[in-house]
C-alpha positions in Angstrom: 194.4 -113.3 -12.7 198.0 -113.1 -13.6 200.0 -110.2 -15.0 201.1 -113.4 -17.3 198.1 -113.4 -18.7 196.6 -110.0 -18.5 199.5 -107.7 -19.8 199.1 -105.7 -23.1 203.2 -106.5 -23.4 203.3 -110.6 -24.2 207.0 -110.6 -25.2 209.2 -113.5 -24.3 211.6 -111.0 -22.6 208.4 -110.1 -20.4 207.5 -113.3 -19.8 210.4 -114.9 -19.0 211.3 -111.6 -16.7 208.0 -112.2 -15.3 208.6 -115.8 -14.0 211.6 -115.3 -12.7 210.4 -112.7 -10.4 207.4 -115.3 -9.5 209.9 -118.0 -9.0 211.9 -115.7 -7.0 209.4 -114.5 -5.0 207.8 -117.9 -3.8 211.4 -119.2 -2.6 212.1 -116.4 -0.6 208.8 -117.0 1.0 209.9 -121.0 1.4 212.9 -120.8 2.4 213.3 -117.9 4.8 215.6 -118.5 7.5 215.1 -119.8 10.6 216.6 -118.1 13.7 218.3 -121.8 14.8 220.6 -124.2 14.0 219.5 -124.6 10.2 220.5 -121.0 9.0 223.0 -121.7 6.9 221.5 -124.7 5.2 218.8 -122.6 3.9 221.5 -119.8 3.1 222.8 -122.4 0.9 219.0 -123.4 -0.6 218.6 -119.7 -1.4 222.3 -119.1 -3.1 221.2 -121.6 -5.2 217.9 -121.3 -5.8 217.5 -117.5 -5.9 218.4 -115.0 -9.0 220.4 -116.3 -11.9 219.3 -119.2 -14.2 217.4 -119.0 -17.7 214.4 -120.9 -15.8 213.6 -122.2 -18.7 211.2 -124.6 -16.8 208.9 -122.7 -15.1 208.2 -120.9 -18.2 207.0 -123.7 -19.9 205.3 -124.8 -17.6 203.6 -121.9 -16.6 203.3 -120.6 -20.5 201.2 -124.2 -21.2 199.1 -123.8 -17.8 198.2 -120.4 -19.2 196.9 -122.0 -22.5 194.4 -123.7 -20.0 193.6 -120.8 -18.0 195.1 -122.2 -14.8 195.1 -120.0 -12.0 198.4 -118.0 -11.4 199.0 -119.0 -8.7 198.7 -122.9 -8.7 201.2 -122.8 -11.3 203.4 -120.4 -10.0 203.7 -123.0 -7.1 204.3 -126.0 -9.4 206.6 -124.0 -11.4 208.9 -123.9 -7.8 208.5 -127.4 -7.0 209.8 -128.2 -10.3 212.6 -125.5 -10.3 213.5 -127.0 -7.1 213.9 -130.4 -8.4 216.2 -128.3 -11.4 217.7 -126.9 -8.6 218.9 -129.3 -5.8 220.0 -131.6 -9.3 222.5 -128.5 -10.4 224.3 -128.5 -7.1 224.5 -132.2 -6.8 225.7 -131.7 -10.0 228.9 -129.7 -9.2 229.8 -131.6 -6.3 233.4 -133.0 -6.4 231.4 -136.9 -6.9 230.2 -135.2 -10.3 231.1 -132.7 -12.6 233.3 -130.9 -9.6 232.6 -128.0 -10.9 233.6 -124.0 -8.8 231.0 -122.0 -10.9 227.2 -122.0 -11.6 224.7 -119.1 -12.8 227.9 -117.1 -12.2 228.3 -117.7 -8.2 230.3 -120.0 -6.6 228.8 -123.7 -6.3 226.8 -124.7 -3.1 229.9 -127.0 -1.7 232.3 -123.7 -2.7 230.4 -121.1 -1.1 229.5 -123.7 2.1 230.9 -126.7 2.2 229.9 -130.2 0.4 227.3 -131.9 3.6 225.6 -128.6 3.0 225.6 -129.4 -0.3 224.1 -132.4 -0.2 221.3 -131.7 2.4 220.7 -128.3 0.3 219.9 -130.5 -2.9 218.6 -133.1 -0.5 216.1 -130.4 1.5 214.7 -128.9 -2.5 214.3 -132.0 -3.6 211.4 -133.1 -0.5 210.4 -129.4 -1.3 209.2 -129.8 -4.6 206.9 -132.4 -3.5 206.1 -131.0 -0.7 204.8 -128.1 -2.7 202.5 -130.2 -5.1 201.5 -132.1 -2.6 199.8 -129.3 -0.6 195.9 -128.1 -1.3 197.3 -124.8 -1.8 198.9 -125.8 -5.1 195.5 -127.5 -6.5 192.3 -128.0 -4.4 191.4 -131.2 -6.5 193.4 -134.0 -4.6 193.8 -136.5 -7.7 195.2 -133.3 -9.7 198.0 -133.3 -7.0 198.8 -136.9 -7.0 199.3 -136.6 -10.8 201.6 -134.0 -10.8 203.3 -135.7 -7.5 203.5 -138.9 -9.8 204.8 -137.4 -12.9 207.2 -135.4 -11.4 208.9 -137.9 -9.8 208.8 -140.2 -12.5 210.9 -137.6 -14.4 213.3 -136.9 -11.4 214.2 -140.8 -10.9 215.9 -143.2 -12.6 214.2 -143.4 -15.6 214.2 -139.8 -16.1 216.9 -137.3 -15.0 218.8 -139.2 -12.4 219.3 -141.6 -14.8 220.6 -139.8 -17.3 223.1 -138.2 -14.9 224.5 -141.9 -14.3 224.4 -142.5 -18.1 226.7 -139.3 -18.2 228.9 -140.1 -15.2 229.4 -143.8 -17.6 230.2 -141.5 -20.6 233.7 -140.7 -19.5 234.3 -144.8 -19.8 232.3 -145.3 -22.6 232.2 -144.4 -26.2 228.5 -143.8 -26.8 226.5 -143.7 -30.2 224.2 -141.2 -31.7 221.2 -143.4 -30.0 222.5 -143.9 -26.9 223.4 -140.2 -26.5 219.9 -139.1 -27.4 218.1 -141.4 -25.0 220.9 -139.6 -22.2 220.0 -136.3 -23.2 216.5 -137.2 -23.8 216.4 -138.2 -19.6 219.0 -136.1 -18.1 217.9 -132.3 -20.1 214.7 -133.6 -21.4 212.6 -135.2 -18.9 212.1 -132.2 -16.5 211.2 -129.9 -19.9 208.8 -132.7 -21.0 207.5 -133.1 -16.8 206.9 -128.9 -17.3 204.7 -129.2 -20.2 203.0 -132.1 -18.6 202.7 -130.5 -15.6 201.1 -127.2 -16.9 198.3 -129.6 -19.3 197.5 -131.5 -16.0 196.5 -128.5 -13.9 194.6 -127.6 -17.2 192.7 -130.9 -16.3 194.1 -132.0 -19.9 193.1 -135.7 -20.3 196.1 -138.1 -21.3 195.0 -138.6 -24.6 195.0 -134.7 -25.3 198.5 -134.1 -24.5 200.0 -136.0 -27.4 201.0 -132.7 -29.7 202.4 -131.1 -26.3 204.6 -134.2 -25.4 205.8 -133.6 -28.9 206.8 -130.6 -28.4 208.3 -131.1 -25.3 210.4 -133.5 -26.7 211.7 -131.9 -29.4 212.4 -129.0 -27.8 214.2 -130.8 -24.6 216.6 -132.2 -27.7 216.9 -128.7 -29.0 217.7 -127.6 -26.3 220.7 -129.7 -25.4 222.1 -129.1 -29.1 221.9 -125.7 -28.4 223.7 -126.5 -24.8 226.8 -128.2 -26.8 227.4 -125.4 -29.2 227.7 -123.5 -26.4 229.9 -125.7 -24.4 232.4 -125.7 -27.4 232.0 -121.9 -28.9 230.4 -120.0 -25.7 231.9 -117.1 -24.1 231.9 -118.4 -20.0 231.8 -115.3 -18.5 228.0 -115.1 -20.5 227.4 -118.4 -19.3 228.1 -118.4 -15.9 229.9 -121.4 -15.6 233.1 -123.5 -16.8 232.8 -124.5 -20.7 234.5 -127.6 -22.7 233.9 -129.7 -20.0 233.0 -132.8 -21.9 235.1 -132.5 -24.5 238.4 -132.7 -21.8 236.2 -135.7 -20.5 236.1 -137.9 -23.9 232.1 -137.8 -23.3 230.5 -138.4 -26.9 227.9 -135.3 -27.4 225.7 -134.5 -30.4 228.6 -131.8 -31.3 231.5 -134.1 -31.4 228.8 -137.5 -33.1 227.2 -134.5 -35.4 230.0 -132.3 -36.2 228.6 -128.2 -35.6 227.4 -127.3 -39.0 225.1 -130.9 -38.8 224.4 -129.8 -34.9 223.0 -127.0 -36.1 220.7 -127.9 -38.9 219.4 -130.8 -36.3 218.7 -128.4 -34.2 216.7 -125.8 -36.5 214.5 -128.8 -37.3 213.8 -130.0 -34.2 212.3 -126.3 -33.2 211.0 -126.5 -36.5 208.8 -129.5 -35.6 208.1 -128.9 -32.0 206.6 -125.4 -33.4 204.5 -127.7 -36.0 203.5 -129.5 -32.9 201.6 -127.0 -31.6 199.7 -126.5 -35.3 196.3 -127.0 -33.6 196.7 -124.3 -31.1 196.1 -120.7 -31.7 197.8 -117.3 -30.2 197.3 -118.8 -26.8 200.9 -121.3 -27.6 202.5 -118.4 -29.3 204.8 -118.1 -25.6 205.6 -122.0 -26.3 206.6 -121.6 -29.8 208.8 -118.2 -28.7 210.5 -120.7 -26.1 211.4 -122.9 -28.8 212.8 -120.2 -31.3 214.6 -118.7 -28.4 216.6 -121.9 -28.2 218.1 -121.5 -31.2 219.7 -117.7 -30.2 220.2 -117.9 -26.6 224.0 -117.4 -25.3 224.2 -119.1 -22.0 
């Protein structure tokens, strides 16, 4: 079983050091590259999707498959495919179309270090990864298992998850957006690929639908947490921690929770949604003690 699971040391810091190596390890294996034409496109894949990031995703979702007692390595595999959908969304992301932005993880964007059709096909090639991962026996031997976790996945990719979102934000810059309307945004562009990890960890757990309220809960508030947390830092983070260019939105006019909220209200929303996605979990012993860590570590984390 895993070194997740079976280590004396069950630290966040350990776990989170943990799946980054897992998640580091499986791309190298996927994307090696080829001796042909295509080198540099998977140079570009791995710049982006190798080293760097919190990947605050595959935690989750292998934290909540661990709660199940999923093997390793089928959730090690989901965990990539859904890093990869993370993935090809941040360097679509920065392209010049977008947010145009020079920096991410603290290397050069995709289309800086290559050039922008490499970045497209980059984001374009991780995206038919990720399904291409879950769809394989490899990452579950039950077939239906695999078709839910192809179907929820993409469900929180598309438009009504984060691809929508991301054209709700591109609109922000013309529009002056409401508390509501800026949670439903942030609840699909940053929340529905934290909510599709959770998920995605309870269904290879062979968790019914009906027995993943509490977790969708917490998912939810957390993926909201977490995006408070993301405009603090925004306005009052240090880049050179972050690893990419800050106060973005606010030289946009884009309406966030810190400009509708004000910081000191930001805040307080914030410490009570990790307070309730922590209550969420009420029913669950020391097994969910990595989710609830996740959610505290939202509340202190610096980039």
């Amino acid at each position: 079983m895993s070194t997740m699971i079976s280590a004396p040391d069950q630290s966040l810091d350990a776990a989170m050091a943990y799946c980054s190596g897992e998640v580091d390890r499986l791309f190298d294996h996927f994307l090696a590259i080829p001796d042909d034409p295509r080198a540099d496109l998977y140079r570009a894949m791995r710049h982006a999707a190798i080293g760097g990031g919190k990947r605050l995703r595959p935690l989750l979702l292998m934290s909540t498959a661990r709660m199940f007692a999923v093997d390793e390595r089928c959730a090690a595999r989901a965990a990539v495919a859904l890093e990869s959908i993370h993935v090809y969304s941040l360097i679509h992301d920065d392209l010049p179309a977008m947010d145009d932005d020079d920096l991410r993880r603290g290397k050069p964007t995709v289309h800086k270090a290559y050039d922008e059709a490499t970045a497209i096909l980059a984001g374009d090639c991780l995206h038919a990864l990720a399904f291409e991962i879950l769809a394989d026996p490899a990452t579950h031997p039950d077939p239906f298992v695999r078709a839910e976790l192809v179907f929820d996945l993409a469900r929180a990719a598309g438009p009504s998850g984060m691809a929508g979102g991301q054209a709700m934000d591109l609109e922000a810059e013309r529009s002056t957006f409401d508390l509501p309307t800026v949670t439903r945004l942030q609840a699909m562009k940053t929340g529905a690929l934290i909510a599709a990890a959770v998920e995605a960890g309870a269904i290879l757990g062979r968790v019914p639908p009906e027995g993943r309220t509490h977790l969708r809960g917490y998912a939810r508030d957390l993926g909201l947490a977490f995006q408070i947390a993301d405009d603090l830092l925004d306005a009052e983070g240090d880049e050179a921690a972050v690893g990419k260019a800050l106060r973005k939105d606010e030289g946009a006019g884009k309406e966030t929770f810190l400009s509708l909220l004000g910081p000191d209200r930001a805040r307080a929303q914030s410490r009570m949604l990790v307070e309730q996605a922590v209550e969420h979990l009420r029913g669950y012993g020391a097994e969910a003690d990595l989710l609830r860590e996740v959610a505290r570590f939202t509340l202190a984390r610096d980039r």
